[in-house]
C-alpha positions in Angstrom: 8.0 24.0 -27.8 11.8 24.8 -28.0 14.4 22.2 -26.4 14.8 24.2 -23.2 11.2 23.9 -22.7 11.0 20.0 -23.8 13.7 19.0 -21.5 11.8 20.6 -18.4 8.6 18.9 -19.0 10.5 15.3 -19.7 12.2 15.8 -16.1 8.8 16.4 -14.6 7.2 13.1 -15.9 8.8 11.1 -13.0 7.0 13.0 -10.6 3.7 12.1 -11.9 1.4 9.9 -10.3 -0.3 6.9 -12.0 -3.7 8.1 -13.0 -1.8 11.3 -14.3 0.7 9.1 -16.2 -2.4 7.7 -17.9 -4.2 10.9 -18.5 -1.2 12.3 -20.0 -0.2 9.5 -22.2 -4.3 9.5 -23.4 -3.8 12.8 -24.3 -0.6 12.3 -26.3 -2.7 9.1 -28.2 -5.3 11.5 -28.9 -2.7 14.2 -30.3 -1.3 11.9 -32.2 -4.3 10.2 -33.9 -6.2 13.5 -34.7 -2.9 14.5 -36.5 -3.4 13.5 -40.5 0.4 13.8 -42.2 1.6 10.0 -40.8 4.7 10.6 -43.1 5.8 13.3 -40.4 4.7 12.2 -37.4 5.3 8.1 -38.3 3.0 5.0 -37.0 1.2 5.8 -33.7 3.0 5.4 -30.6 3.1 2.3 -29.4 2.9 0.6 -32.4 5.8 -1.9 -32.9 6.5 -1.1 -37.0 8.7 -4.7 -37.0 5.7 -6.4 -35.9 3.0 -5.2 -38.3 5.1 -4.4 -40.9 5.4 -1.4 -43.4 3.0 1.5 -43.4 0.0 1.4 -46.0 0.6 3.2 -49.2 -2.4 5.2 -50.5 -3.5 3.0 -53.1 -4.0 0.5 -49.9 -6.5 0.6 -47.4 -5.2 0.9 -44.0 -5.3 -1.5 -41.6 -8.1 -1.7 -39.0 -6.6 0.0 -35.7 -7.9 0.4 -32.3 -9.7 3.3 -32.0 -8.0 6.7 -29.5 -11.0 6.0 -26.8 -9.4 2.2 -26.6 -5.6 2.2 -26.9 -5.7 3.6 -23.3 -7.6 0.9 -22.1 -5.2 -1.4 -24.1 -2.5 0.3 -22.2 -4.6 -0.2 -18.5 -5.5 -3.8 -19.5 -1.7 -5.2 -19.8 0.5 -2.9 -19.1 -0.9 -1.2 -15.9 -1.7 -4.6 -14.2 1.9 -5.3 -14.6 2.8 -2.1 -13.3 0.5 -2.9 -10.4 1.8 -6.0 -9.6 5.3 -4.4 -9.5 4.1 -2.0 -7.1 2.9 -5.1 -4.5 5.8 -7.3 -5.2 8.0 -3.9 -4.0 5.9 -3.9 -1.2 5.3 -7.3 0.3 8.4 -9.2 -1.8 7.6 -12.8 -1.7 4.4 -13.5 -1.2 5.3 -17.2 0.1 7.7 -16.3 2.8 7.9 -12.1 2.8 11.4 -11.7 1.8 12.1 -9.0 -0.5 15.4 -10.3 -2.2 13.5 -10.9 -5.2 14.8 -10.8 -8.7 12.7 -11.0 -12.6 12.6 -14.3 -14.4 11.2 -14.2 -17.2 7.5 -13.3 -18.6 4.8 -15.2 -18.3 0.5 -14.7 -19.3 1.7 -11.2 -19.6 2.9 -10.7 -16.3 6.8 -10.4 -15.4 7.5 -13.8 -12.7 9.9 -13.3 -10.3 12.3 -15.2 -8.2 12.9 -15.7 -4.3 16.2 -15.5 -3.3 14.9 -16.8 -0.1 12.8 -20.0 -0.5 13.7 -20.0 -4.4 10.2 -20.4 -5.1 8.9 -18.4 -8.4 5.8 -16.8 -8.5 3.9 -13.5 -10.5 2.6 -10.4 -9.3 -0.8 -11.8 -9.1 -0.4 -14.8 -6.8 -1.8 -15.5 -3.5 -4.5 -12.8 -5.0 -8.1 -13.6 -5.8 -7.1 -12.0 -9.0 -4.6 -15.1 -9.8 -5.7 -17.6 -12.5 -7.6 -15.0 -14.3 -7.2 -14.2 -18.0 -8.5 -11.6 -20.2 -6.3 -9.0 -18.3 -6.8 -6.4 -21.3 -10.4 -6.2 -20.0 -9.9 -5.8 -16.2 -10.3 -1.9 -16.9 -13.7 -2.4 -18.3 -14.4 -4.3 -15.9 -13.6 -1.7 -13.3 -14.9 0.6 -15.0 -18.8 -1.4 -14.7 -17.9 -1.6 -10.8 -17.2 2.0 -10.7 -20.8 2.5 -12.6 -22.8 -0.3 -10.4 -24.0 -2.0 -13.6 -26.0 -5.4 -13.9 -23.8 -8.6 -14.2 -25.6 -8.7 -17.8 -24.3 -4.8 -18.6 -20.8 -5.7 -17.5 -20.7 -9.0 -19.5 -21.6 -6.9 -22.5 -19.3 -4.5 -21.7 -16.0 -6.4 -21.4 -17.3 -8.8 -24.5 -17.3 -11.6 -22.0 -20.2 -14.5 -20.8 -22.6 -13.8 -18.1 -20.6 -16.3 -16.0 -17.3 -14.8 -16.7 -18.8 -11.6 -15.7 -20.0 -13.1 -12.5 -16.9 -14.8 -11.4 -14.8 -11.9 -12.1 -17.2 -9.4 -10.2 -16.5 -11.7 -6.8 -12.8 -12.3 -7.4 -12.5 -8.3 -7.5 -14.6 -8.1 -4.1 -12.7 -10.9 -2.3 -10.0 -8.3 -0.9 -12.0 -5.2 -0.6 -14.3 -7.0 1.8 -11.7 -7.0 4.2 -10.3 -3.5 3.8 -11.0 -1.9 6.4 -9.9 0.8 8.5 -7.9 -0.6 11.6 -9.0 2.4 13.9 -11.8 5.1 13.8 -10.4 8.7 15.3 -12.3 11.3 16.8 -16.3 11.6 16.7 -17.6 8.1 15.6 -21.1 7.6 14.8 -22.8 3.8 15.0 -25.9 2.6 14.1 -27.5 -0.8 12.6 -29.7 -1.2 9.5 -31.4 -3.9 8.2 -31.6 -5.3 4.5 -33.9 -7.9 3.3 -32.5 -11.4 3.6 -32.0 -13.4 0.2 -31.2 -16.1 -1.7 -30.7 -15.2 -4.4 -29.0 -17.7 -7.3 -30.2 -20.5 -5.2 -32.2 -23.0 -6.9 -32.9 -25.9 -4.4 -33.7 -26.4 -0.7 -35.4 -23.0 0.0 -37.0 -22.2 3.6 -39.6 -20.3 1.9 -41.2 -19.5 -1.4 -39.2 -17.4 -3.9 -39.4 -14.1 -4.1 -39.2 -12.0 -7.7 -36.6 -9.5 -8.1 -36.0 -9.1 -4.1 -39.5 -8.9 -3.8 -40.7 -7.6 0.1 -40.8 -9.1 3.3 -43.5 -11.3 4.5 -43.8 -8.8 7.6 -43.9 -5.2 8.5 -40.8 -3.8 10.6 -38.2 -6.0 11.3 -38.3 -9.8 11.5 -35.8 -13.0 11.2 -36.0 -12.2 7.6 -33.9 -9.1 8.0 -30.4 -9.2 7.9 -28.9 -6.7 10.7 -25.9 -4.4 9.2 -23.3 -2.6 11.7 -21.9 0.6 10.2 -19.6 3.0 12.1 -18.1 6.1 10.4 -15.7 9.0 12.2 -16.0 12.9 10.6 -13.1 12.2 8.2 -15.3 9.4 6.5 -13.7 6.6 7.2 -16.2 2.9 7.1 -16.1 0.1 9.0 -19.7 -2.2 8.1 -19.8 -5.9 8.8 -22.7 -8.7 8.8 -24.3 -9.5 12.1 -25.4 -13.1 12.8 -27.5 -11.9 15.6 -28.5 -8.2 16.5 -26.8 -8.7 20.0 -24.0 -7.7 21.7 -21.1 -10.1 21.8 -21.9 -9.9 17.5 -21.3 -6.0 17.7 -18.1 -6.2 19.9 -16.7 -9.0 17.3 -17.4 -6.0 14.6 -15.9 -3.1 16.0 -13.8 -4.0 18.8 -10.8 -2.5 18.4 -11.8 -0.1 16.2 -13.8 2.0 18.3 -11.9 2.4 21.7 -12.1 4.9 24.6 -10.2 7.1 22.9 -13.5 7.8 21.0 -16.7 9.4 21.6 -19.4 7.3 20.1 -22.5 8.6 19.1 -25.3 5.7 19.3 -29.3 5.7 19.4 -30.9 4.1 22.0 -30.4 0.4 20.6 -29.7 -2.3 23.8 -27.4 -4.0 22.1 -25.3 -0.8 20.7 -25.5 0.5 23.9 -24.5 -2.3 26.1 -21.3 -3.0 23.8 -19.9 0.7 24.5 -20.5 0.4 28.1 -18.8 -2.9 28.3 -15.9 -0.9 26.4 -15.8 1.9 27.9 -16.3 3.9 25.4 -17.5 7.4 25.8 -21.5 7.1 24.9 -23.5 9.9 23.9 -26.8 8.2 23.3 -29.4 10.2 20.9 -33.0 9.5 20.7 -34.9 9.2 17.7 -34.3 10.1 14.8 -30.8 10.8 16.0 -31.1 14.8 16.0 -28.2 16.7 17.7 -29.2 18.1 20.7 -28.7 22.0 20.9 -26.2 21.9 23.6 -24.2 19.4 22.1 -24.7 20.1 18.0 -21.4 17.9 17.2 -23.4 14.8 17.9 -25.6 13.5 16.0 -25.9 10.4 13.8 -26.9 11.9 10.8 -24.0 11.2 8.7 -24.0 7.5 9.6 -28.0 7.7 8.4 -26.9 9.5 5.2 -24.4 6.3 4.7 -27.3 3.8 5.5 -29.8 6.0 2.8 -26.7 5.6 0.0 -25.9 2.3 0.7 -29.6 1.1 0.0 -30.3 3.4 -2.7 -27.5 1.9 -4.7 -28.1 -1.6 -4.2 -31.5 -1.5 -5.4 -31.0 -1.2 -8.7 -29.4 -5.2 -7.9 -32.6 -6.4 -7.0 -31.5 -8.0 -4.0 -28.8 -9.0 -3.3 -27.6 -12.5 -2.2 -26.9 -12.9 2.1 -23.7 -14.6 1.4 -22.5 -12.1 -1.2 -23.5 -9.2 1.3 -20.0 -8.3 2.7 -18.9 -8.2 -0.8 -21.2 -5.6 -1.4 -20.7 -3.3 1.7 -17.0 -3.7 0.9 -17.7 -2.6 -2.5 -19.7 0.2 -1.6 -17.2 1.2 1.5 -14.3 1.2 -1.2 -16.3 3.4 -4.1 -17.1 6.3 -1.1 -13.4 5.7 -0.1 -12.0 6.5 -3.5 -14.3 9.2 -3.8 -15.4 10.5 -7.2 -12.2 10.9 -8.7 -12.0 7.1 -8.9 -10.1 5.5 -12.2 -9.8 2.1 -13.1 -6.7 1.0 -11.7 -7.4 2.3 -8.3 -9.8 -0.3 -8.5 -7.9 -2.9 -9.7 -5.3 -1.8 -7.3 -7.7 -3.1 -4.5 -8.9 -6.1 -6.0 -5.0 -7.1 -5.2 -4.7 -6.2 -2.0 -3.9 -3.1 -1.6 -7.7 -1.3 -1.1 -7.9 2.8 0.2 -7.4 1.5 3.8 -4.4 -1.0 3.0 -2.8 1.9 1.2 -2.9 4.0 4.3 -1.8 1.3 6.3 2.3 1.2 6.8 3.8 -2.1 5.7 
């Protein structure tokens, strides 16, 4: 590549996005490593020489080095959470009283802190986040990573090289803020419908209403019954989730779910379920009302509730390889899943992370 040519594609790396940044500078490590003359091309990049001292001669053995498949994730772990954090502290400023006349001071656990001009309070990217407090930042991205897989607790705590109960914790800080993103508003065709998953209690080991069950187990009783747990997902044409725990299958429950969401600007597509039914009435919402099993009817082929069926048939097929799944964990999970088909399958670590701090797919398109 001559200079003309060098300076054009410098002037084009501002213009990347993140995930590109990272897949060009993995690409560069790769280069780089794979290239055997180090008296040319000097110690890899990123490597602070001062730090580590003088290169190896080649009557020495080199010194151990982080393999190309885990300098990027070196990169993600400290870098890219700082890089993060900049991007909500541009966006919310202080995250004690909102101003945004904030200025750096200093470093701290690897994280820049910053300064209110404001309330003169200091404070990190991280804080007021469920992701504050927590250390090991170099093995968030793995940690993603496991989320973005589904993997057992035990297969992520392997992964990251960290204890079961790490591994735990660290799952459930990372859900805290995607349980709550949410879209504000459906548009256009929205389809409703409630599911039902086993309840649980799961990592409880006192004080149980009934005998445990192994490995979620099955229900005492055929159909439904007070041991399942009724779950209220609505989704437009453009794929857009809202889900949310219902106390009670009823429907002041449903209108606490997705009022607001779903207005009269909407037409709602619904089976024949009372309390469904009687919340988009009380709304006046637009109600087209299909029997079982949902089928479009030929006059009207746009609605249907089939792709609010498909949603329940992905959701359960993915938690089971969790073996039930805890009642009071359960938003976590929906949130979890409602992020992953959000992000789509194109997902990288840091969009994850990225939501763990607040800033989920549906925050993102919300204006601040």
């Amino acid at each position: 590549m001559d200079v003309a040519e060098f300076d054009v594609w410098l002037s084009g790396i501002a213009a990347l996005t993140l995930p590109q940044r990272c897949r060009a500078w993995q690409t560069l490590a790769l280069a780089e490593a794979s290239d055997c003359d180090d008296s040319d091309t000097g110690p890899p990049w990123g490597v602070d020489v001062a730090r580590i001292g003088p290169v190896a001669t080649l009557d020495q053995p080199p010194a151990a080095t982080p393999s190309p498949e885990a300098r990027p994730l070196n990169r993600l772990g400290s870098d890219v959470v700082a890089e993060l954090g900049q991007r909500r502290v541009d966006s919310i400023g202080c995250p004690h009283c909102d101003c945004r006349d904030v200025v750096q001071w200093g470093k701290a656990s690897a994280l820049p802190r910053y300064r209110c001009k404001g309330c003169q309070r200091t404070f990190n990217a991280l804080t007021k986040t469920p992701l504050a407090g927590l250390r090991m930042k170099d093995k968030w991205p793995a940690q993603a990573e496991a989320m973005i897989d589904g993997v057992s607790i035990a297969k992520a705590a392997k992964r990251c090289d960290v204890d079961y109960t790490t591994a735990f914790r660290w799952r459930h800080r990372f859900l805290m803020s995607l349980a709550g993103d949410k879209p504000e508003a459906l548009s256009g065709i929205v389809e409703g419908d409630e599911t039902f998953i086993l309840e649980s209690f799961k990592g409880k080991r006192s004080g149980l209403p009934r005998k445990a069950r192994k490995r979620g187990g099955k229900s005492a009783k055929r159909g439904i019954s007070a041991e399942q747990i009724p779950v209220i997902v609505a989704r437009d044409r453009h794929g857009a989730t809202t889900d949310a725990v219902l106390p009670k299958l009823n429907r002041v429950s449903i209108t606490a779910a997705l009022g607001g969401i779903i207005t009269s600007a909407n037409e709602f597509c619904c089976d024949g379920g009372t309390a469904i039914v009687a919340f988009a009435r009380r709304a006046g919402i637009p109600t087209h009302i299909l029997p079982m099993p949902g089928k479009p009817n030929p006059k009207a082929p746009d609605f249907h509730i089939n792709n609010v069926n498909a949603y329940h048939s992905r959701l359960k097929e993915w938690l089971r390889p969790f073996h039930g799944v805890a009642t009071k964990n359960l938003p976590n999970y929906l949130g979890w899943r409602r992020t992953l088909e959000a992000l789509g399958q194109k997902v990288m670590p840091e969009d994850f992370i990225f939501g763990a701090i607040g800033f989920g797919p549906y925050q993102q398109s919300t204006p601040l």
